[in-house]
Structures are given as structure tokens and as C-alpha cells.
N, C-alpha and C positions, 0 to 999 in steps of 0.2 A: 355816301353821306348825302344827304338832301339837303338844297342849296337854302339859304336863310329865306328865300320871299317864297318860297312853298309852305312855310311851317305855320302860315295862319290859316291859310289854305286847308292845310289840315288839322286844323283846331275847327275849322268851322266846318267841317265835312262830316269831322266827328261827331261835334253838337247835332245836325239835321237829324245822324242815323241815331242818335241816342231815341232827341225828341220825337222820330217817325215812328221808334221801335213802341215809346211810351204812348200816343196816339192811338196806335192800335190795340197796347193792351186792354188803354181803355174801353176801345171801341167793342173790343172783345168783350169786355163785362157784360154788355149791352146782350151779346149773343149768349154768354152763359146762364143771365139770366134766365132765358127763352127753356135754353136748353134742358136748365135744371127739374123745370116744371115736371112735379110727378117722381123727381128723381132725385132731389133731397128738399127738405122745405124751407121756406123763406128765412124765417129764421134759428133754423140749425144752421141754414148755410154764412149767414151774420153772423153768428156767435162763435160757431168754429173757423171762422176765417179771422177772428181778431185774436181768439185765443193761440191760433198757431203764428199770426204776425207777432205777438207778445213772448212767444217761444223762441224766437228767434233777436225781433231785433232790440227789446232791454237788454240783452246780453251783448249785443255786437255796440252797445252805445253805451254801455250802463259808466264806463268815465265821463262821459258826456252829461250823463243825467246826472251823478251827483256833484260835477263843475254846478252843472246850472241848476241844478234842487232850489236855492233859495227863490231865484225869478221864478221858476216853476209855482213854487209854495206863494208867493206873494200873488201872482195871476192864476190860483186854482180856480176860479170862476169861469175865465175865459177861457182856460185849455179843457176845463167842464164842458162847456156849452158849445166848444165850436168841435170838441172829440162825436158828443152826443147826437149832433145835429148833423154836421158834416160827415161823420160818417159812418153810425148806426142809422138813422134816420136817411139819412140820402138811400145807402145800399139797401136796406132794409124795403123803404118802399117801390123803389127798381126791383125787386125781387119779386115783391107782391103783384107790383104792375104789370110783369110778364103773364101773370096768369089769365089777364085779358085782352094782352094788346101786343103788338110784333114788336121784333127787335127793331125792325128799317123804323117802326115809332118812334120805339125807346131812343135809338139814335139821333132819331131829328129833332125830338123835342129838347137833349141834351146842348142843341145850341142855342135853344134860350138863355142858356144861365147866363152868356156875359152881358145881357142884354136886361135881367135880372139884377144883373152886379151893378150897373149904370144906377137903374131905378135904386137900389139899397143903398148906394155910397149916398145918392142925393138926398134917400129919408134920414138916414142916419148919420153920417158926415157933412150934410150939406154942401155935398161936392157937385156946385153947377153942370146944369145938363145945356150942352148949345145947341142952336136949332139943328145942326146935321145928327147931333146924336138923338137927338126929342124924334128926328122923322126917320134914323135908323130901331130905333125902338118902336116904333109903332109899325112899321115894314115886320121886324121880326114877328112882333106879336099875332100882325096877320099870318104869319107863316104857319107861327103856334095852333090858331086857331082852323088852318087849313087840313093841317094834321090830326088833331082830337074830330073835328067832322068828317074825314076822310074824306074828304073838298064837297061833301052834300051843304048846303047851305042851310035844306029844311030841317039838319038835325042841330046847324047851330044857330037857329033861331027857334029851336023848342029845347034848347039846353040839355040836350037825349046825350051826353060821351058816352065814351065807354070807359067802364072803372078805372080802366089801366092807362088811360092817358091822363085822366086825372091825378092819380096816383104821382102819375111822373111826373106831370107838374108841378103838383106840391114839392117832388122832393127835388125839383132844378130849383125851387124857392128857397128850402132848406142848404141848398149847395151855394146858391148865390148867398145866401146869410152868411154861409161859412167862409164866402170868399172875401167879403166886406170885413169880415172881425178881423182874419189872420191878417191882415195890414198894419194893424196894431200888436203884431203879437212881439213879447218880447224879445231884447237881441239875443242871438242864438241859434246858432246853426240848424238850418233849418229842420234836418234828420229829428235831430232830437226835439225839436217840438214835434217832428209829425210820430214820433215812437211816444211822448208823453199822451199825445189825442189821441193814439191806438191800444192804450193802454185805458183811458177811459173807455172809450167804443167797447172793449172787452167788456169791461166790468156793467156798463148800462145793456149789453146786448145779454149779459145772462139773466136777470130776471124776466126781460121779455121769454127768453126759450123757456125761461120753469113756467109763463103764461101760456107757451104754444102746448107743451107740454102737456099742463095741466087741463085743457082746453080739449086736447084727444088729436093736435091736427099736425102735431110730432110725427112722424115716419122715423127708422132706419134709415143713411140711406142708399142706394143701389151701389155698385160699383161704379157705375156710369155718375151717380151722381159726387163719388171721392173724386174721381178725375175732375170732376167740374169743379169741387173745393178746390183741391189740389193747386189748379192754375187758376184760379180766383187769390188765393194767398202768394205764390209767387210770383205771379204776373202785374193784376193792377195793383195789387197790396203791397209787396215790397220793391221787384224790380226796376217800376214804372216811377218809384218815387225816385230810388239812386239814381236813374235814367234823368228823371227831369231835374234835381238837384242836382245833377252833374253838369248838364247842359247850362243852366240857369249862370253855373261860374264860370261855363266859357264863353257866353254870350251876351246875359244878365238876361231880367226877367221879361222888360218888353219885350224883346224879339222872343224867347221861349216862349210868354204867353200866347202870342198870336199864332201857333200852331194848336193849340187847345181847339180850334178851328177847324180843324183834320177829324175830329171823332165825332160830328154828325155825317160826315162825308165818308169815311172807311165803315161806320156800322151798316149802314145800309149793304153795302156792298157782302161785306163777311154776312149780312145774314144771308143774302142771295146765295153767295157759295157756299155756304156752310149749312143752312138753314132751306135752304131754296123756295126762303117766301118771295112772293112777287111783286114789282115793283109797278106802282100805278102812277096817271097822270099827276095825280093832286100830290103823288112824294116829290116828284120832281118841281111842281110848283111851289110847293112846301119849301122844301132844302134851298130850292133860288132865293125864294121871301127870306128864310133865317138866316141864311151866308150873305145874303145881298143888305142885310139893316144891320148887320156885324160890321159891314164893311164899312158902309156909311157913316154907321156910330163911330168908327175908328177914325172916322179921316184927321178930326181935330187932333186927338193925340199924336196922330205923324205928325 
């Protein structure tokens, strides 16, 4: 039997390896992206990835949804627009984005979003920025900007990116929106609002595919690119939710949140070893600038 003053000990040992496990799935996405390119298209791999989470988790929650149906029916707007945004639109242009820009990118620019999140709650909650986070926000944004130039200065003073970090951009802005509404979202366990917004993302991710479709830029796709679906829907899609949902009641959300921090830092890595792209001066100046204005922005909330 283990002694009473070990058993928080290992409640918090648990939560790390939950949140570490879920960190990396995400970071993983970052690399699937990369990987899929050529091997199933952006959005077959969107829409079958929501279709198969919808296959799975209204079922494993479906008492939970019709507890909560009426909150549900009463906020269809906002489980609308944050399912759509957050994550057809986020994944979605992650996927596109790969097709011009590396994962060690897709990863680093992914730590703007909380730095995104600061600037949104302030336009839209009027939630005060104090000076260390006003100069942690402006650190990351250089970092942002280090990355889309790939540290050339002359491309970012003729505005020349490349598609794909743009791409990404926009969709850390769509991520940071969606992270600003769900603050507001109704009480309710959290699962089940995140299976109600995958349940939209489904249904807004299929008329895009009858557009890819329609449009000729559909493929089949490879084997290589089912495995890549495959752990795209088990991994960051449902695992990484039960993982941080889990975590979030043995810890609560601040300390959970502040590992979200970990997936501009492991994607680069996983694309080196996985990917074996190479890692330049200006990522590492990159990565210090976004983790270093993260850091900053956060001192006030400690």
C-alpha cells in the first residue's frame, strides 16, 4: 500500500505524462501535416478526420449531449462559429500551409496563438493588457516575424513570405479566436462541448470537400496517406482531448494551459527526426523570441 503523502505525488506525475503525451500529439499534427503533402489532400484529410471523430465520440457521449441539448440549442451560434473556426479552419489551413512551408515553421509560429489570445480577449472582452504582457507581445510577434522571413530582413521589408506561413498565421488567429469564445462557453463538461464543435467541423468540412472535389484537386488517398489520417483522428483529435481534459481535473486549467507551451518546442524537434528538415540560425532566434514574450506575457498571471 502507498503511504498517504505519495498519492498527490502521483496525481501530479500523472497529469505531466497525460499533458506531455497531449503536447506531442499536437506537435505531431504539425509533422503530419508536412507529411501528408502528395499523400492525401487538405481537405479530404479535414473532413475525414472529423467524420471519423463523429463516428466515434457522439456515441461514447451521446447521454451527455442530450443532458446538455437544450444549452447546446440555446448557444448554436457559438458552438457554430467556434466548431467552424477553430477547427475546420485552423486544421484546414495547417494542411494547406504545409504545402509551402516546413513543419520546425508550422511549429514555431503555433506559439503565437497565446499571444493572439492576450490581443483577442483585449479587443473583445476588454480584458487589460499590463506593460509586461504589451512587451511580451511584441517580443513574440518579433519572433513571428523572424520565422515568416526566415531571419532575411530584406524579405520582410518587401512583404515577399511564403504562402505557407501566412496560411499559418491566419489560422493561429482563427485558434486564438476560438480560444477567446470557449471562455464563455456554456457549463458543461467540457468533452461534450468539444464532441458538439466536432460535430459542426464535420458537417462545415464537407461542402468544402464537394469544393476540392469539384475543383479536380481531390486525390485518392495513398496508404501512407490512411496512416496519416488514421493518427490525425486518434491522436490530436480525440486522445489529446481525454489527455488534456483529464489533466485540466487533476490540476485545473492554469497549470494545464501553460504546457500548450511544449508544441512550438517538440514540433521542431519531431520534424528533425521524423522529417529530417534542418534546423537554422533564425529557428532558434525564432523559438527564444516566441517562448521568451510567452513567458514575459505570463509573469502578471503568476
Amino acid at each position: 500500500m502507498q503511504p498517504a503523502a505519495s498519492l498527490p505525488q502521483r496525481v501530479w506525475a500523472n497529469a505531466y505524462v497525460l499533458l506531455t503525451l497531449t503536447t506531442l500529439m499536437w506537435a505531431g499534427n504539425a509533422v503530419a501535416s508536412r507529411l501528408a503533402v502528395g499523400e492525401i489532400a487538405p481537405m479530404t484529410l479535414t473532413a475525414l478526420r472529423w467524420v471519423f471523430v463523429c463516428a466515434v465520440m457522439p456515441y461514447l457521449f451521446r447521454q451527455g449531449l442530450r443532458e446538455h441539448w437544450p444549452a447546446l440549442k440555446a448557444n448554436w451560434l457559438k458552438v457554430t462559429l467556434l466548431g467552424a473556426f477553430g477547427f475546420t479552419a485552423f486544421n484546414t489551413l495547417m494542411y494547406i500551409a504545409a504545402y509551402s512551408t516546413t513543419a520546425i515553421n508550422i511549429g514555431i509560429l503555433q506559439g503565437s496563438i497565446p499571444v493572439f489570445v492576450l490581443l483577442g480577449a483585449f479587443l473583445a472582452l476588454r480584458t487589460p493588457i499590463g506593460g509586461l504582457q504589451a512587451l511580451g507581445v511584441a517580443v513574440t510577434i518579433i519572433g513571428v516575424l523572424v520565422t515568416a522571413s526566415r531571419g532575411d530582413w530584406h524579405i520582410l521589408s518587401q512583404l515577399s513570405f511564403v504562402p505557407g506561413d501566412l496560411w499559418m498565421i491566419i489560422a493561429c488567429v482563427f485558434y486564438a479566436g476560438y480560444t477567446v469564445g470557449i471562455r464563455t462557453r456554456p457549463p458543461m463538461p467540457g468533452l461534450i462541448f468539444f464532441t458538439a464543435m466536432a460535430i459542426v467541423a464535420c458537417a462545415v468540412s464537407l461542402p468544402l470537400l464537394g469544393v476540392e472535389i469539384a475543383t479536380g484537386k481531390a486525390f485518392w488517398p495513398t496508404l501512407k496517406g490512411w496512416l496519416i489520417l488514421i493518427y490525425v483522428v486518434i491522436g490530436p483529435s480525440i486522445l489529446s482531448q481525454l489527455f488534456f481534459m483529464r489533466a485540466i481535473e487533476l490540476i485545473g486549467p492554469g497549470r494545464a494551459g501553460v504546457f500548450v507551451n511544449l508544441v512550438p518546442v517538440f514540433a521542431p524537434v519531431l520534424a528533425v527526426l521524423i522529417l529530417g528538415e534542418q534546423l537554422a540560425l533564425y529557428h532558434g532566434l525564432a523559438l527564444a523570441l516566441v517562448l521568451g514574450g510567452i513567458w514575459i506575457a505570463e509573469r502578471k498571471l503568476r
